[in-house]
SEBAMI-907304 format. One line per 3 residues: their letters; for each residue x, y, z of N, C-alpha, C, O. Coordinates in Angstrom, 2 decimals. Example, Ala and Ser with C-alpha at 12.3 -4.5 7.8 and 13.67 -1.06 7.14 Angstrom:
AS	13.19/-5.69/7.80/12.30/-4.50/7.80/13.20/-3.30/7.80/14.24/-3.32/8.46; 12.85/-2.25/7.08/13.67/-1.06/7.14/12.90/0.03/7.87/13.41/1.14/8.04
This chain:
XXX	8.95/-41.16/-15.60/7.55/-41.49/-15.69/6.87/-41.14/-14.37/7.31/-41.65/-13.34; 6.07/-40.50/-14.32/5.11/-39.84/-13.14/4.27/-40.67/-13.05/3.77/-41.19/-14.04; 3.89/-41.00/-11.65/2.77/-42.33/-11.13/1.51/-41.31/-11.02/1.67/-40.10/-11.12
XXX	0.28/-41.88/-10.79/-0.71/-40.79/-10.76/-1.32/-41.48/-9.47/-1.31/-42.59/-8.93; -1.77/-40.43/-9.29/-2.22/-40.00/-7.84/-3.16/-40.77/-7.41/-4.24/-40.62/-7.98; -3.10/-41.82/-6.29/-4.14/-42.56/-5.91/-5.55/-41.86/-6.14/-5.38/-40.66/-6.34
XXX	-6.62/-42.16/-6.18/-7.85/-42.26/-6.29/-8.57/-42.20/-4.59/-8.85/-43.19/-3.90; -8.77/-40.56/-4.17/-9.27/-41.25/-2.53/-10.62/-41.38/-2.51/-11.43/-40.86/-3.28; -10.90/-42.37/-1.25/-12.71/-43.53/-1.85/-13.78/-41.38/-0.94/-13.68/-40.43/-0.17
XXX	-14.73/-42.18/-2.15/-15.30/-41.11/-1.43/-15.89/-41.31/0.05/-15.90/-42.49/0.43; -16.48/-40.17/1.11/-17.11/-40.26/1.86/-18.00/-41.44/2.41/-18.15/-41.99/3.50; -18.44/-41.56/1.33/-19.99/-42.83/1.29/-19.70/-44.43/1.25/-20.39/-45.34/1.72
XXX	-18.20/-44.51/0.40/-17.43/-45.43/0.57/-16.56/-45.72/1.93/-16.61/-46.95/1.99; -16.25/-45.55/2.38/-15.76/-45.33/3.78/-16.75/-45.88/4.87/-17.97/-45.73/4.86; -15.94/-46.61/5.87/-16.78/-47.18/6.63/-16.99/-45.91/7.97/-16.00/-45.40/8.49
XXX	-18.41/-45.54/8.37/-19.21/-44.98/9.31/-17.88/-43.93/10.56/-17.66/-42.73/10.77; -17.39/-45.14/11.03/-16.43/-44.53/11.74/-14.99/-44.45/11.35/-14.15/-44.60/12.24; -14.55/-44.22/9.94/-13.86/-44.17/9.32/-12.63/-42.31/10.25/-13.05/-41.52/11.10
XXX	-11.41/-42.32/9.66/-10.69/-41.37/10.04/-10.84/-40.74/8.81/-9.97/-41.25/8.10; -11.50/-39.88/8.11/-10.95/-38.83/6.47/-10.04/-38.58/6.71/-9.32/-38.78/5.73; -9.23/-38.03/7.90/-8.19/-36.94/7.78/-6.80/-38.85/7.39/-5.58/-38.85/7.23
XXX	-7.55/-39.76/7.40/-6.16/-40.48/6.91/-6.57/-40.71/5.43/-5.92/-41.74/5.19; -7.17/-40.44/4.39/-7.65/-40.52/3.35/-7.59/-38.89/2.56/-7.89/-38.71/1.38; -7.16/-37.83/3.50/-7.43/-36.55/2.74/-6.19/-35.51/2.43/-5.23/-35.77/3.15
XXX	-6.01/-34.63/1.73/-4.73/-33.96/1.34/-4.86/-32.65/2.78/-4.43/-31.52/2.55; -5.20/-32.83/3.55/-5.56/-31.68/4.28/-5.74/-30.47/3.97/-4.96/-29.60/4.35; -6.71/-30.26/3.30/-7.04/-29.04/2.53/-7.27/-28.00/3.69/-6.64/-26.95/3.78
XXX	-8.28/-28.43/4.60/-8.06/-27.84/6.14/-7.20/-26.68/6.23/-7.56/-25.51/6.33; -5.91/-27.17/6.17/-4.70/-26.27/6.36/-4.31/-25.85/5.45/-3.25/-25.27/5.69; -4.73/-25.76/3.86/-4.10/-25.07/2.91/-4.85/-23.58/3.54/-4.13/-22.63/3.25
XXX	-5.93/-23.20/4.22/-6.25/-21.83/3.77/-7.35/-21.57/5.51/-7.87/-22.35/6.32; -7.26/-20.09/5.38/-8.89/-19.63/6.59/-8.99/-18.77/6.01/-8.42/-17.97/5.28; -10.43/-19.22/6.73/-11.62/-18.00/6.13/-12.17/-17.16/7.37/-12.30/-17.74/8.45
XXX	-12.40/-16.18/7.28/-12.73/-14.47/8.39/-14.10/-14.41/7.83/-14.35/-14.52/6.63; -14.73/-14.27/8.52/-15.85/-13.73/8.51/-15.52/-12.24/8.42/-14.55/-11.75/9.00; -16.55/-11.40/7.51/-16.10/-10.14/6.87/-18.02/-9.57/6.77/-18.87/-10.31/6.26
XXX	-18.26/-8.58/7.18/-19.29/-7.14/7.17/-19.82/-7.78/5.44/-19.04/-7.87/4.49; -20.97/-8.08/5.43/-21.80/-7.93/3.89/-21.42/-5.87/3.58/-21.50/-4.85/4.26; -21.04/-6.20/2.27/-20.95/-4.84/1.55/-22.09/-4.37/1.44/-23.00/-5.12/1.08
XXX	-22.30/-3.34/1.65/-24.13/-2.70/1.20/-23.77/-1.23/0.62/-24.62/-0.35/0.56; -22.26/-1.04/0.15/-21.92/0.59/0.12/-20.42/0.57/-1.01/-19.41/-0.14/-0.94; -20.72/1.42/-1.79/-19.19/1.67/-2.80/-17.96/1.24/-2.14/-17.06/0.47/-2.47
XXX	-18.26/2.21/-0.76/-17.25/2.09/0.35/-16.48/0.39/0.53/-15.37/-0.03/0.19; -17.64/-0.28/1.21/-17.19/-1.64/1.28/-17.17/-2.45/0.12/-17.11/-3.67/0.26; -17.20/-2.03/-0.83/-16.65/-2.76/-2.03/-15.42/-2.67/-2.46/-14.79/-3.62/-2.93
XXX	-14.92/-1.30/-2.29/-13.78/-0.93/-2.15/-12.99/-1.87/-1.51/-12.15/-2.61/-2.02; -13.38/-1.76/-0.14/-12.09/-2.77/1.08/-12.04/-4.02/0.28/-10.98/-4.60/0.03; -12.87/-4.32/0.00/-13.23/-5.89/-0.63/-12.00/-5.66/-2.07/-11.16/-6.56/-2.13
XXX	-11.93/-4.90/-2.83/-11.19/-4.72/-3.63/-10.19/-4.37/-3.32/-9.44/-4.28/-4.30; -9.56/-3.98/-2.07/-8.41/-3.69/-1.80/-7.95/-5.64/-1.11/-6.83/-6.09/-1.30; -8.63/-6.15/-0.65/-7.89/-7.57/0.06/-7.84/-7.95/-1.38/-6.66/-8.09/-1.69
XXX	-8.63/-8.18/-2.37/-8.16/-8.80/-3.76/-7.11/-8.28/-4.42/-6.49/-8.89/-5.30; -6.87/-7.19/-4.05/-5.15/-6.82/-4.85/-4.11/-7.50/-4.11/-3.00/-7.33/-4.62; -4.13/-8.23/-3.06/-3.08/-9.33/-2.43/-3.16/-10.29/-2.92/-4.14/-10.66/-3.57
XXX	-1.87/-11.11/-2.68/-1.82/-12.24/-3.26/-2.46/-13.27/-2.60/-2.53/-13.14/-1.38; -3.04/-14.44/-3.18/-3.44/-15.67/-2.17/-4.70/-15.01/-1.60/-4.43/-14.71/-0.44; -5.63/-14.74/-1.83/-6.83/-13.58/-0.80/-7.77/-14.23/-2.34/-7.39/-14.53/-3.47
XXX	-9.27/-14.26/-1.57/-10.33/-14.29/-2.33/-11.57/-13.87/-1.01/-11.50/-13.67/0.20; -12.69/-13.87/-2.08/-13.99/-13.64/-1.11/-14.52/-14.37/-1.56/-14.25/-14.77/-2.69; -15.75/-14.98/-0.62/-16.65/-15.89/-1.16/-18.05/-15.35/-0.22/-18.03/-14.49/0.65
XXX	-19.00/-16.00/-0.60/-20.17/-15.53/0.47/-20.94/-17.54/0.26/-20.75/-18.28/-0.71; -21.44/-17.72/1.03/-21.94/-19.02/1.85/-23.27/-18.64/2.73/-23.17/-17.82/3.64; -24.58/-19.31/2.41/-25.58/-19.30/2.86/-25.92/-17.97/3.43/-26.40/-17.88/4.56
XXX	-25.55/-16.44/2.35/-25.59/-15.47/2.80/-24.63/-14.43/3.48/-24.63/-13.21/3.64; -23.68/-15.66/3.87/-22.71/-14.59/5.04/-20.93/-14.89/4.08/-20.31/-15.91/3.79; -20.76/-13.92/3.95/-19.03/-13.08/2.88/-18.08/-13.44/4.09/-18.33/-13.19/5.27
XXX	-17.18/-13.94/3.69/-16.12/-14.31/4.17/-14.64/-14.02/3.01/-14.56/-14.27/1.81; -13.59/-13.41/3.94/-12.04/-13.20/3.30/-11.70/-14.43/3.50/-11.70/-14.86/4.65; -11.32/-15.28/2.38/-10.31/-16.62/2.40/-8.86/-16.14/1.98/-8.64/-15.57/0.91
XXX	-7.88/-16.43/2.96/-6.74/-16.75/2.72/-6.16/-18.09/2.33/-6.33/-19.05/3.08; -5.27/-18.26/0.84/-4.91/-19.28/0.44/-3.41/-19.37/1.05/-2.38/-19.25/0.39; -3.51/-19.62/2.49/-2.09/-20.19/2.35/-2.19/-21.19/3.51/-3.21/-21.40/4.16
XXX	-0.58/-21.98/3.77/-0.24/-23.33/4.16/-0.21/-22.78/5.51/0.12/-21.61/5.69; -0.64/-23.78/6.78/-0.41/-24.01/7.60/1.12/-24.31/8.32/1.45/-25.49/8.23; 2.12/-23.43/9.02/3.54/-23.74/9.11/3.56/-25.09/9.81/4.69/-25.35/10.22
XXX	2.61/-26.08/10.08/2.98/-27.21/11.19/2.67/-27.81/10.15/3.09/-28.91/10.52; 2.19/-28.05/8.92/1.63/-29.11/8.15/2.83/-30.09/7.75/3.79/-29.70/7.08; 2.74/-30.84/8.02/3.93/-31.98/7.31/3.71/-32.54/6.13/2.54/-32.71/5.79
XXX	4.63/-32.88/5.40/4.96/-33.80/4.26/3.63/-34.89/3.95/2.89/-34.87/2.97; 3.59/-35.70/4.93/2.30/-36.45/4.88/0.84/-36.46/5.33/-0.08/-37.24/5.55; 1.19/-34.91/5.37/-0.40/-34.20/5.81/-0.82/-34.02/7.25/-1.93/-33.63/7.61
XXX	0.06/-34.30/7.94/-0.10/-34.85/8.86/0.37/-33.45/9.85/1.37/-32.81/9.50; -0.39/-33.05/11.08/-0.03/-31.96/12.26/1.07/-32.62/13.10/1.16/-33.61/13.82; 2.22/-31.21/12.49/3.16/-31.61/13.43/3.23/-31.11/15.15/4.03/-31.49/16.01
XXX	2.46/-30.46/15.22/1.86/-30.04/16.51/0.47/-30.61/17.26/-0.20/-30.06/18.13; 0.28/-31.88/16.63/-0.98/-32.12/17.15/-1.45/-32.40/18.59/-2.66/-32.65/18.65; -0.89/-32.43/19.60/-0.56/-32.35/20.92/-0.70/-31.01/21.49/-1.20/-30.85/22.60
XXX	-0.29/-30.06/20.79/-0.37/-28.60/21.20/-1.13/-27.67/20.25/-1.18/-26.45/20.41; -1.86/-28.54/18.96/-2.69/-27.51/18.18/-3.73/-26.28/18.65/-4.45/-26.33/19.65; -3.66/-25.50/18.00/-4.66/-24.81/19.00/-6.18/-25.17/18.79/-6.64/-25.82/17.86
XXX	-6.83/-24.65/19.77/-8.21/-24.92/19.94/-9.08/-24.59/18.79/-10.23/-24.82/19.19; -9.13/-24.19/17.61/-9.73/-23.95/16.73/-9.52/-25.25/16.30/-10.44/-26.04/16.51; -8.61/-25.61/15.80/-8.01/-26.99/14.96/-8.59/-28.24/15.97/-8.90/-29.33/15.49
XXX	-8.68/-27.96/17.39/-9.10/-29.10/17.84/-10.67/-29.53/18.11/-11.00/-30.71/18.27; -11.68/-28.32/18.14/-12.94/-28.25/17.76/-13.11/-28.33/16.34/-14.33/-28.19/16.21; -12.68/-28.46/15.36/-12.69/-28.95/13.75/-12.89/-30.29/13.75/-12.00/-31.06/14.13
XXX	-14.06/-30.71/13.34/-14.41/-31.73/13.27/-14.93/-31.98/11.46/-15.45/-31.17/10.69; -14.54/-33.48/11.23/-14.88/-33.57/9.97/-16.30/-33.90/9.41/-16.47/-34.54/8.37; -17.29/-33.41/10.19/-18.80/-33.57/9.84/-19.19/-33.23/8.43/-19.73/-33.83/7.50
XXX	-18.62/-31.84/8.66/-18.86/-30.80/7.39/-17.99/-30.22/6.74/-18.14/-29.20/6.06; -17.02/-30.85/6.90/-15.27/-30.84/6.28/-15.74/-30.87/4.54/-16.89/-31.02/4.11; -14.86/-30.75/3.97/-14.24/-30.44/2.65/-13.67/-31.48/2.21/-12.86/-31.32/1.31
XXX	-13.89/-32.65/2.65/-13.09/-33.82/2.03/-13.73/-34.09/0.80/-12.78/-34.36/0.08; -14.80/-34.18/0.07/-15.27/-34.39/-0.94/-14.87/-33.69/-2.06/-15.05/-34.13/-3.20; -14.21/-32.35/-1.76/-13.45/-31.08/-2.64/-14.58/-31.04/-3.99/-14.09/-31.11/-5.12
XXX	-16.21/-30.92/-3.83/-17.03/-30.40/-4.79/-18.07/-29.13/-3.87/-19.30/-29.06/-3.84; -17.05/-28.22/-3.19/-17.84/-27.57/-2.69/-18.09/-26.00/-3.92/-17.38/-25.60/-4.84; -19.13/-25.60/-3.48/-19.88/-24.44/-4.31/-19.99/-23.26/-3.70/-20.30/-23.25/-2.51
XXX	-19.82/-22.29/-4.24/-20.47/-20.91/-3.33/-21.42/-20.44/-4.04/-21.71/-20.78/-5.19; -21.99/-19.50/-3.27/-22.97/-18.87/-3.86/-22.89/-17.95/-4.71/-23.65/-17.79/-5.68; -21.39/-16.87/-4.20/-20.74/-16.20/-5.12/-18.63/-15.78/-4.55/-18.31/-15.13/-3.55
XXX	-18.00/-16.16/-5.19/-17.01/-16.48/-5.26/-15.80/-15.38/-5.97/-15.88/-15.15/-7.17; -14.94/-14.88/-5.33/-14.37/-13.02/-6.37/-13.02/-13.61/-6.26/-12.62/-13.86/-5.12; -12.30/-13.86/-7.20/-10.80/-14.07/-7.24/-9.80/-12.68/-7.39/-8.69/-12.50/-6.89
XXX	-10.66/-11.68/-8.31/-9.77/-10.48/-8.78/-10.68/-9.36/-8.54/-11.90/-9.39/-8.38; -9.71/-8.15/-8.54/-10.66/-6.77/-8.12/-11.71/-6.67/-8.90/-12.88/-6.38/-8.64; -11.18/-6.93/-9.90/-12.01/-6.76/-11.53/-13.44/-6.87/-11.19/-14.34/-6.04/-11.06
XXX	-13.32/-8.81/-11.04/-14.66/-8.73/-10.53/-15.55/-8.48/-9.30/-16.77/-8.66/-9.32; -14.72/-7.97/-8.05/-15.37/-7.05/-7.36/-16.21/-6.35/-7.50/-17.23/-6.29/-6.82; -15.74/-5.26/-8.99/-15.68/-3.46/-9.38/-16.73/-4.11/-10.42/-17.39/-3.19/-10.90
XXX	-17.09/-5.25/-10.90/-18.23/-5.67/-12.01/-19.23/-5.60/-10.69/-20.23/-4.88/-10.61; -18.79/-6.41/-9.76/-20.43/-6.96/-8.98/-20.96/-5.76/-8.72/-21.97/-5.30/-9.24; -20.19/-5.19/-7.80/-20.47/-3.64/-7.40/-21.37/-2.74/-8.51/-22.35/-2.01/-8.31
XXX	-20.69/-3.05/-9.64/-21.28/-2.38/-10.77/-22.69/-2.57/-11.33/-23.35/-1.83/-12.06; -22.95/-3.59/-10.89/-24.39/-4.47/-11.46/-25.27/-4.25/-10.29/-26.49/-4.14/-10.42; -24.70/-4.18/-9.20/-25.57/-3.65/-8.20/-25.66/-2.59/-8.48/-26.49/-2.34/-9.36
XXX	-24.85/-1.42/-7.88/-25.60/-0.13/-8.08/-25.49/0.38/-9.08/-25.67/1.58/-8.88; -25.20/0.10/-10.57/-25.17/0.75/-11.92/-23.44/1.33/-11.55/-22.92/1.32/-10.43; -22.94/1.71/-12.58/-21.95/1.89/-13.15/-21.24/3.68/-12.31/-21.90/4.72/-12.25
XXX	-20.33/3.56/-11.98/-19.99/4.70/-11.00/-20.23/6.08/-11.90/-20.06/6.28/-13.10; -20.58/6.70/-11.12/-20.77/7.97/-11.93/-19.51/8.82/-12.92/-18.76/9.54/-12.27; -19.33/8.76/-14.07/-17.95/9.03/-14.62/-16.87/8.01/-15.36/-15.81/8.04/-15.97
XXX	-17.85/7.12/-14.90/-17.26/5.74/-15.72/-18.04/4.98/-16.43/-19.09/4.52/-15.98; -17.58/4.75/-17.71/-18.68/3.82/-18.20/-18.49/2.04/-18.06/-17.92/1.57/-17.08; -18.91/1.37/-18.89/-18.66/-0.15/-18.52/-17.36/-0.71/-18.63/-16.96/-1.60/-17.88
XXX	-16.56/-0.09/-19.74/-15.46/-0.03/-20.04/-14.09/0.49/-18.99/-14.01/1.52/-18.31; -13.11/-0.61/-19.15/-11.91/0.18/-18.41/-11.46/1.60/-18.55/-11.55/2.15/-19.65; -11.06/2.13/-17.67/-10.47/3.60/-17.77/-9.42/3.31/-19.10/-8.81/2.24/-19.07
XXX	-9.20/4.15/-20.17/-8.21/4.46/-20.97/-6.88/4.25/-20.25/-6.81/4.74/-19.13; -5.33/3.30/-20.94/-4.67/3.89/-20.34/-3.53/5.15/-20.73/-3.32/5.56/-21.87; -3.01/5.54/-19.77/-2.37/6.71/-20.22/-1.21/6.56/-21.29/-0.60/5.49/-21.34
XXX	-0.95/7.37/-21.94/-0.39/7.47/-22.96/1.23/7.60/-22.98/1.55/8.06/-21.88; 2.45/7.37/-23.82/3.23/7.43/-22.97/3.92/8.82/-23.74/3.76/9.00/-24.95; 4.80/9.89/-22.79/5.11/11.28/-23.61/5.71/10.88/-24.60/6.34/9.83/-24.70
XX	5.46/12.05/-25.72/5.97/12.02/-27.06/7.41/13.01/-26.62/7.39/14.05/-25.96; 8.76/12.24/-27.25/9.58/13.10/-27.08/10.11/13.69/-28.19/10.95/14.58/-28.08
């Protein structure tokens, strides 16, 4: 029988000077995000479609500005969420403050690409459909008749 997963209080519930990071799954460290060049060209839609053929990789864009998210774990993260390096974390992790943290996990983007696919759509709706292709996938090839 599987117990289910505490219930964590939200934000608003929490008293003022409360710790989140003792209330949160450290999502923090599941993933980073790069700031990445806005596409304005086939070209950079392309690159953008080439990081989506990796695994764990998405794009998102936020108040205008595209960012590469990588979905993966932090190697210091412990069992109970907890930094096993927190004494020697580096300086990114130690200017992270939970003002504007992710603890609430209902965040939104503006626009969000999991697969090339839909890269090669957005791209498509922007500048119309590549010359030689229609809306439709390429045919695939056939296999020889022997």
């Amino acid at each position: 029988m599987t117990t289910a997963r505490p219930i964590k209080p939200r934000r608003s519930q929490l008293p003022a000077d409360a710790n989140l990071c003792e209330h949160c799954t450290a999502k923090c460290c599941h993933y980073f995000a790069l700031p990445i060049d806005e596409p304005d060209c086939r070209k950079d839609f392309d690159y953008i479609r080439w990081y989506l053929l990796h695994d764990r990789a998405s794009v998102f864009v936020d108040e205008g500005d595209w960012y590469l998210l990588v979905h993966t774990t932090c190697k210091h993260l412990q069992d109970d969420n907890r930094c096993g390096i927190y004494e020697t974390r580096p300086q990114i992790c130690r200017d992270y403050t939970t003002d504007g943290c992710e603890y609430e996990d209902d965040w939104v983007y503006e626009k969000y690409f999991e697969t090339p696919e839909q890269i090669v759509e957005y791209c498509d709706a922007r500048f119309g459909p590549e010359p030689g292709q229609g809306v439709r996938s390429r045919r695939p090839t056939g296999l020889p008749l022997a």
